[in-house]
N, C-alpha and C positions, 0 to 999 in steps of 0.2 A: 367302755364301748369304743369300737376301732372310729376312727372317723372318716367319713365321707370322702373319696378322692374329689379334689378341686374342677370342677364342673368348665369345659370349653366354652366360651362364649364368641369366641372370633374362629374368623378362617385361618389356618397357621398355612405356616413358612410349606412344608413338601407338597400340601395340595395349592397353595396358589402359584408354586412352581410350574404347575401343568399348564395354565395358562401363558408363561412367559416366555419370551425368546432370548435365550441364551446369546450374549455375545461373544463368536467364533474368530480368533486367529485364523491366520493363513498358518499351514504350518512351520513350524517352528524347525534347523537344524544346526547342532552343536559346531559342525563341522566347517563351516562357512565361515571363511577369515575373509579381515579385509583387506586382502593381497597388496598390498603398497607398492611390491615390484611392478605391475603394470602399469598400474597408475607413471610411474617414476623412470617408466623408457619411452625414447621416442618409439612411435612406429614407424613403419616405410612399408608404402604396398609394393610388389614384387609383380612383375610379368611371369605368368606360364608358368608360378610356383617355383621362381628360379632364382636367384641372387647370386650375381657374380663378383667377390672380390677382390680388386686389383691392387696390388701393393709394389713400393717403390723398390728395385732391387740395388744392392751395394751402392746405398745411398751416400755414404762417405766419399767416394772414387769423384760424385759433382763436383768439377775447378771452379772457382769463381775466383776473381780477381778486387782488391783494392786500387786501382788504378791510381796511379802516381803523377805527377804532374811532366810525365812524357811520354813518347811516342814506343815504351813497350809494346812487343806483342800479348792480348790478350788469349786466355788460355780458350781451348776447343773439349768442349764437355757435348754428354747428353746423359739422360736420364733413362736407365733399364726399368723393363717390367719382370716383373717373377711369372716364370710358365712352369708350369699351369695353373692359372689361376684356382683360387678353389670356388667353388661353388655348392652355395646353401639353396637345398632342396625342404622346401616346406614339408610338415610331417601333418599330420591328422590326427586328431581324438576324437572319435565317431561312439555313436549309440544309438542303440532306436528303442523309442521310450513307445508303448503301447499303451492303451485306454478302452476299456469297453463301453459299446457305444451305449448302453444299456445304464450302466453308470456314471458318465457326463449330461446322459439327459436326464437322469432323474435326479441324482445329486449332486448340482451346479449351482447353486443356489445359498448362502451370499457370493461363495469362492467356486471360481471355474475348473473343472476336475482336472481337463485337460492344460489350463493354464497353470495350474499349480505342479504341476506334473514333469511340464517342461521346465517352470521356473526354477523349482528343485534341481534337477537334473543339470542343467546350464547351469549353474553354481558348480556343483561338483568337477564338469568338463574344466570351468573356468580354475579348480584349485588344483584339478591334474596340470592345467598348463603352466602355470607358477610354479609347478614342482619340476615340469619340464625345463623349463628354460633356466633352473639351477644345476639339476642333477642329470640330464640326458646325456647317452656315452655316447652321442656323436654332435649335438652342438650345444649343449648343457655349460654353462659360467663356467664351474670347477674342472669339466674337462678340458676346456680351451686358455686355462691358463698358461703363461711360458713358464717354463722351468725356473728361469731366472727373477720372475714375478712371486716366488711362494717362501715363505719366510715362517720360521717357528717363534713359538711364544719363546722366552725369557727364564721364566718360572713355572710356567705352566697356567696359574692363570692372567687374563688380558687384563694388562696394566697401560696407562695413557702411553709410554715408551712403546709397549708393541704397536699400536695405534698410528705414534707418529712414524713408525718404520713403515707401515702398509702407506700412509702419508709421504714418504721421499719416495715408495715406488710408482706409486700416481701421483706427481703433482703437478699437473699440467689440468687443470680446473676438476677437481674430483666433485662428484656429484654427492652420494653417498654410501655408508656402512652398511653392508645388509647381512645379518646374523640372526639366528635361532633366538628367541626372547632369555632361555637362561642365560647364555652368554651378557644380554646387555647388563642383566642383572648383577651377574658377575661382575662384568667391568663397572660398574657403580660401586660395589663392595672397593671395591681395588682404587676408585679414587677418593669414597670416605676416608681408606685408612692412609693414606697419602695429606689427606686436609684439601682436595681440590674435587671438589665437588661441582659437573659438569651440569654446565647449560644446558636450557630445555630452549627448544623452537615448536610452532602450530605449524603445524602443512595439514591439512585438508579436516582442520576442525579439530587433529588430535596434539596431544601434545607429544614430543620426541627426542631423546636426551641427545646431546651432542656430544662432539672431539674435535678442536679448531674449527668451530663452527660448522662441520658437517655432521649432518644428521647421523642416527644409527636405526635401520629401520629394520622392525624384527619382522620375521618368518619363520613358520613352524616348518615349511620344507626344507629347510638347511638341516642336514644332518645332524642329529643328538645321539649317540652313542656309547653306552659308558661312560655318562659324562664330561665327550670333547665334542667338540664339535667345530666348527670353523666362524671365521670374519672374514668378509668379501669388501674392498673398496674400487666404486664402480666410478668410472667417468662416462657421460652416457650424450649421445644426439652423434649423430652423423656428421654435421660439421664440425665438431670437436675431434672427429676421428675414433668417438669410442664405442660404447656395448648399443648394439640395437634390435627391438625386435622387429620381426618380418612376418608382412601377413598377407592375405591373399585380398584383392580387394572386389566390390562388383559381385558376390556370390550371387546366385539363385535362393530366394528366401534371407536374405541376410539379414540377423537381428542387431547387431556390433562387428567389431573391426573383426575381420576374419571369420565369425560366427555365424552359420546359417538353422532354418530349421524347413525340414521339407515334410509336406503331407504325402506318404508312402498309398494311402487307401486302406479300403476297410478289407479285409479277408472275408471267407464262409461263416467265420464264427461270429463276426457283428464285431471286429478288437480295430477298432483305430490304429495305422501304426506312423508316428514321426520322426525323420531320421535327422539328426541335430548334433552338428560338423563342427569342428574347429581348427582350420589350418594355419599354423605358428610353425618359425625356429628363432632363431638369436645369429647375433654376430659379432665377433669381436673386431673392429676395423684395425686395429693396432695393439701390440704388444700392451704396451703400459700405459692401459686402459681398465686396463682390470691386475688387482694384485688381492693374493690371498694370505691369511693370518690361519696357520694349520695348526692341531695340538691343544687348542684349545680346553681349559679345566676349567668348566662351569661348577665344581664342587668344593669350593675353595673358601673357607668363613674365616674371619678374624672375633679373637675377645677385644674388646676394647674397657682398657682401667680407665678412667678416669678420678683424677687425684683429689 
C-alpha cells in the first residue's frame, strides 16, 4: 500500500514570501571604473571656456653672467614669448536623460527613479571624459606628445629598462604611470622573471604596484589592440609645469567640477527631461611632462624551471 504523502503543518518559504519586503540595490553597472586619472590631476577653472598657453621662446639665447670680481660689462638679455599662443577651448559631453512623470511618482520608493537615472547616466559622462582626456584628437595625453617624448619598447614587452627610459624622459618630479591593466600585468610578469619583483603603494584605499617609487595606475581607456597597447609617464600640477585638466567653473545646476544637471520641463506627454553637461580639456604646460612607452606586448608569458 502506497504511502501517504507527508502532511504540511507550517507556512513555507513562497507563501510567507508574499508578506515580505525584498531588499532592493540601487542598480548595479559593469561599466563604471574607478577613474584614477581624475582623481590624480590637478584641476584649474578657466574663464569664458578658454585657457591660454604661454610658453618661453629660444629659451637657450637668455645671457646670464657669473660675475667675476671686476668691473666687466654684464650681458643684455630678455626673454621671447611664442606667438601665438595656443589656446585650449573647453569641449562638452551633453545628454538629456528623460523620466516619465508617471513613473517617478509611482515607483520611487526605496530608490528615486529620477535620481538613479541621472546617477547612472553621470557615471557614464564621467568615464567618456577619462577617455577623453587620453585619447581626444585635439587635446587628448597621446595626441599632444612631442615627437621627441615617444620611445618604443626593447622587446616588445615592458620590462623595468623600458620604464626607466619613460623615467629619463620625465624626470623633473614625475607623478605617475598610467596604462591599460594588461600592460601592468605584463610588466609584473617581466620583472618576476628578472627576480625584482616591484613595490606596491595605497593611494585612495587601493593598493598599486610601482617603478622607482612611482605608481602605475591602470585604465581600461588606454588603448588595447591586438595585444599592444601603450605606457604614459605623467608629471602633473601647474606649478610643476605639467599635464592639467581644465574646467568650467560657477555652472548653472553644478553637481562637481565642471558638471551640471539642469531641469529642461516636462513636455505634452507627462516625460521629465534633464540636460546633464560636462565641460573638460587637458593641457600639457611643457614638453617633458609627459612621455610615452609605444609598442607595447601585453601577450608575452614566460615557463619558469625551477631546479
Amino acid at each position: 500500500m502506497a504511502a501517504e504523502p507527508e502532511r504540511q503543518t507550517a507556512l513555507g518559504d513562497a507563501a510567507a514570501r508574499q508578506l515580505a519586503n525584498a531588499t532592493k540595490t540601487t542598480p548595479q553597472m559593469k561599466r563604471i571604473t574607478p577613474r584614477w586619472l581624475t582623481h590624480l590631476l590637478q584641476w584649474v577653472p578657466v574663464e569664458a571656456g578658454i585657457y591660454r598657453l604661454n610658453r618661453v621662446k629660444d629659451e637657450g639665447n637668455v645671457a646670464v653672467d657669473c660675475s667675476g670680481r671686476d668691473e666687466r660689462e654684464l650681458p643684455q638679455t630678455f626673454v621671447d614669448y611664442q606667438e601665438p599662443a595656443r589656446e585650449y577651448m573647453l569641449s562638452a559631453v551633453n545628454t538629456v536623460v528623460e523620466v516619465h512623470t508617471r513613473v517617478s511618482d509611482l515607483y520611487s520608493v526605496p530608490h528615486s527613479q529620477i535620481g538613479e537615472q541621472l546617477r547612472l547616466t553621470i557615471e557614464i559622462i564621467k568615464e567618456r571624459q577619462e577617455s577623453e582626456l587620453i585619447n581626444n584628437k585635439e587635446y587628448g595625453m597621446l595626441q599632444n606628445v612631442a615627437a621627441d617624448q615617444r620611445i618604443k619598447t626593447r622587446t616588445g614587452a615592458p620590462t623595468p629598462d623600458d620604464l626607466d627610459e619613460l623615467l629619463l624622459k620625465v624626470w623633473k618630479e614625475p607623478a605617475f604611470f598610467l596604462t591599460h591593466p594588461a600592460a601592468i600585468a605584463a610588466f609584473g610578469r617581466e620583472c618576476t622573471r628578472r627576480g625584482v619583483p616591484p613595490a606596491t603603494v595605497s593611494l585612495f584605499g587601493s593598493q598599486f604596484v610601482t617603478w622607482r617609487g612611482i605608481p602605475l595606475i591602470p585604465s581600461d581607456k588606454v588603448i588595447l589592440e591586438n595585444g599592444k597597447t601603450t605606457i604614459l609617464l605623467i608629471r602633473t600640477g601647474e606649478r610643476r609645469q605639467g599635464v592639467i585638466g581644465l574646467y568650467q567653473p560657477n555652472l548653472p545646476g553644478q553637481q562637481s567640477l565642471g558638471l551640471s544637471v539642469r531641469f529642461k520641463g516636462i513636455n505634452d506627454r507627462a516625460i521629465a527631461s534633464y540636460l546633464v553637461s560636462l565641460y573638460c580639456s587637458l593641457a600639457v604646460l611643457t614638453d617633458d611632462a609627459l612621455a610615452v612607452l609605444d609598442d607595447v606586448d601585453t601577450g608575452k608569458y614566460h615557463e619558469y624551471k625551477w631546479a
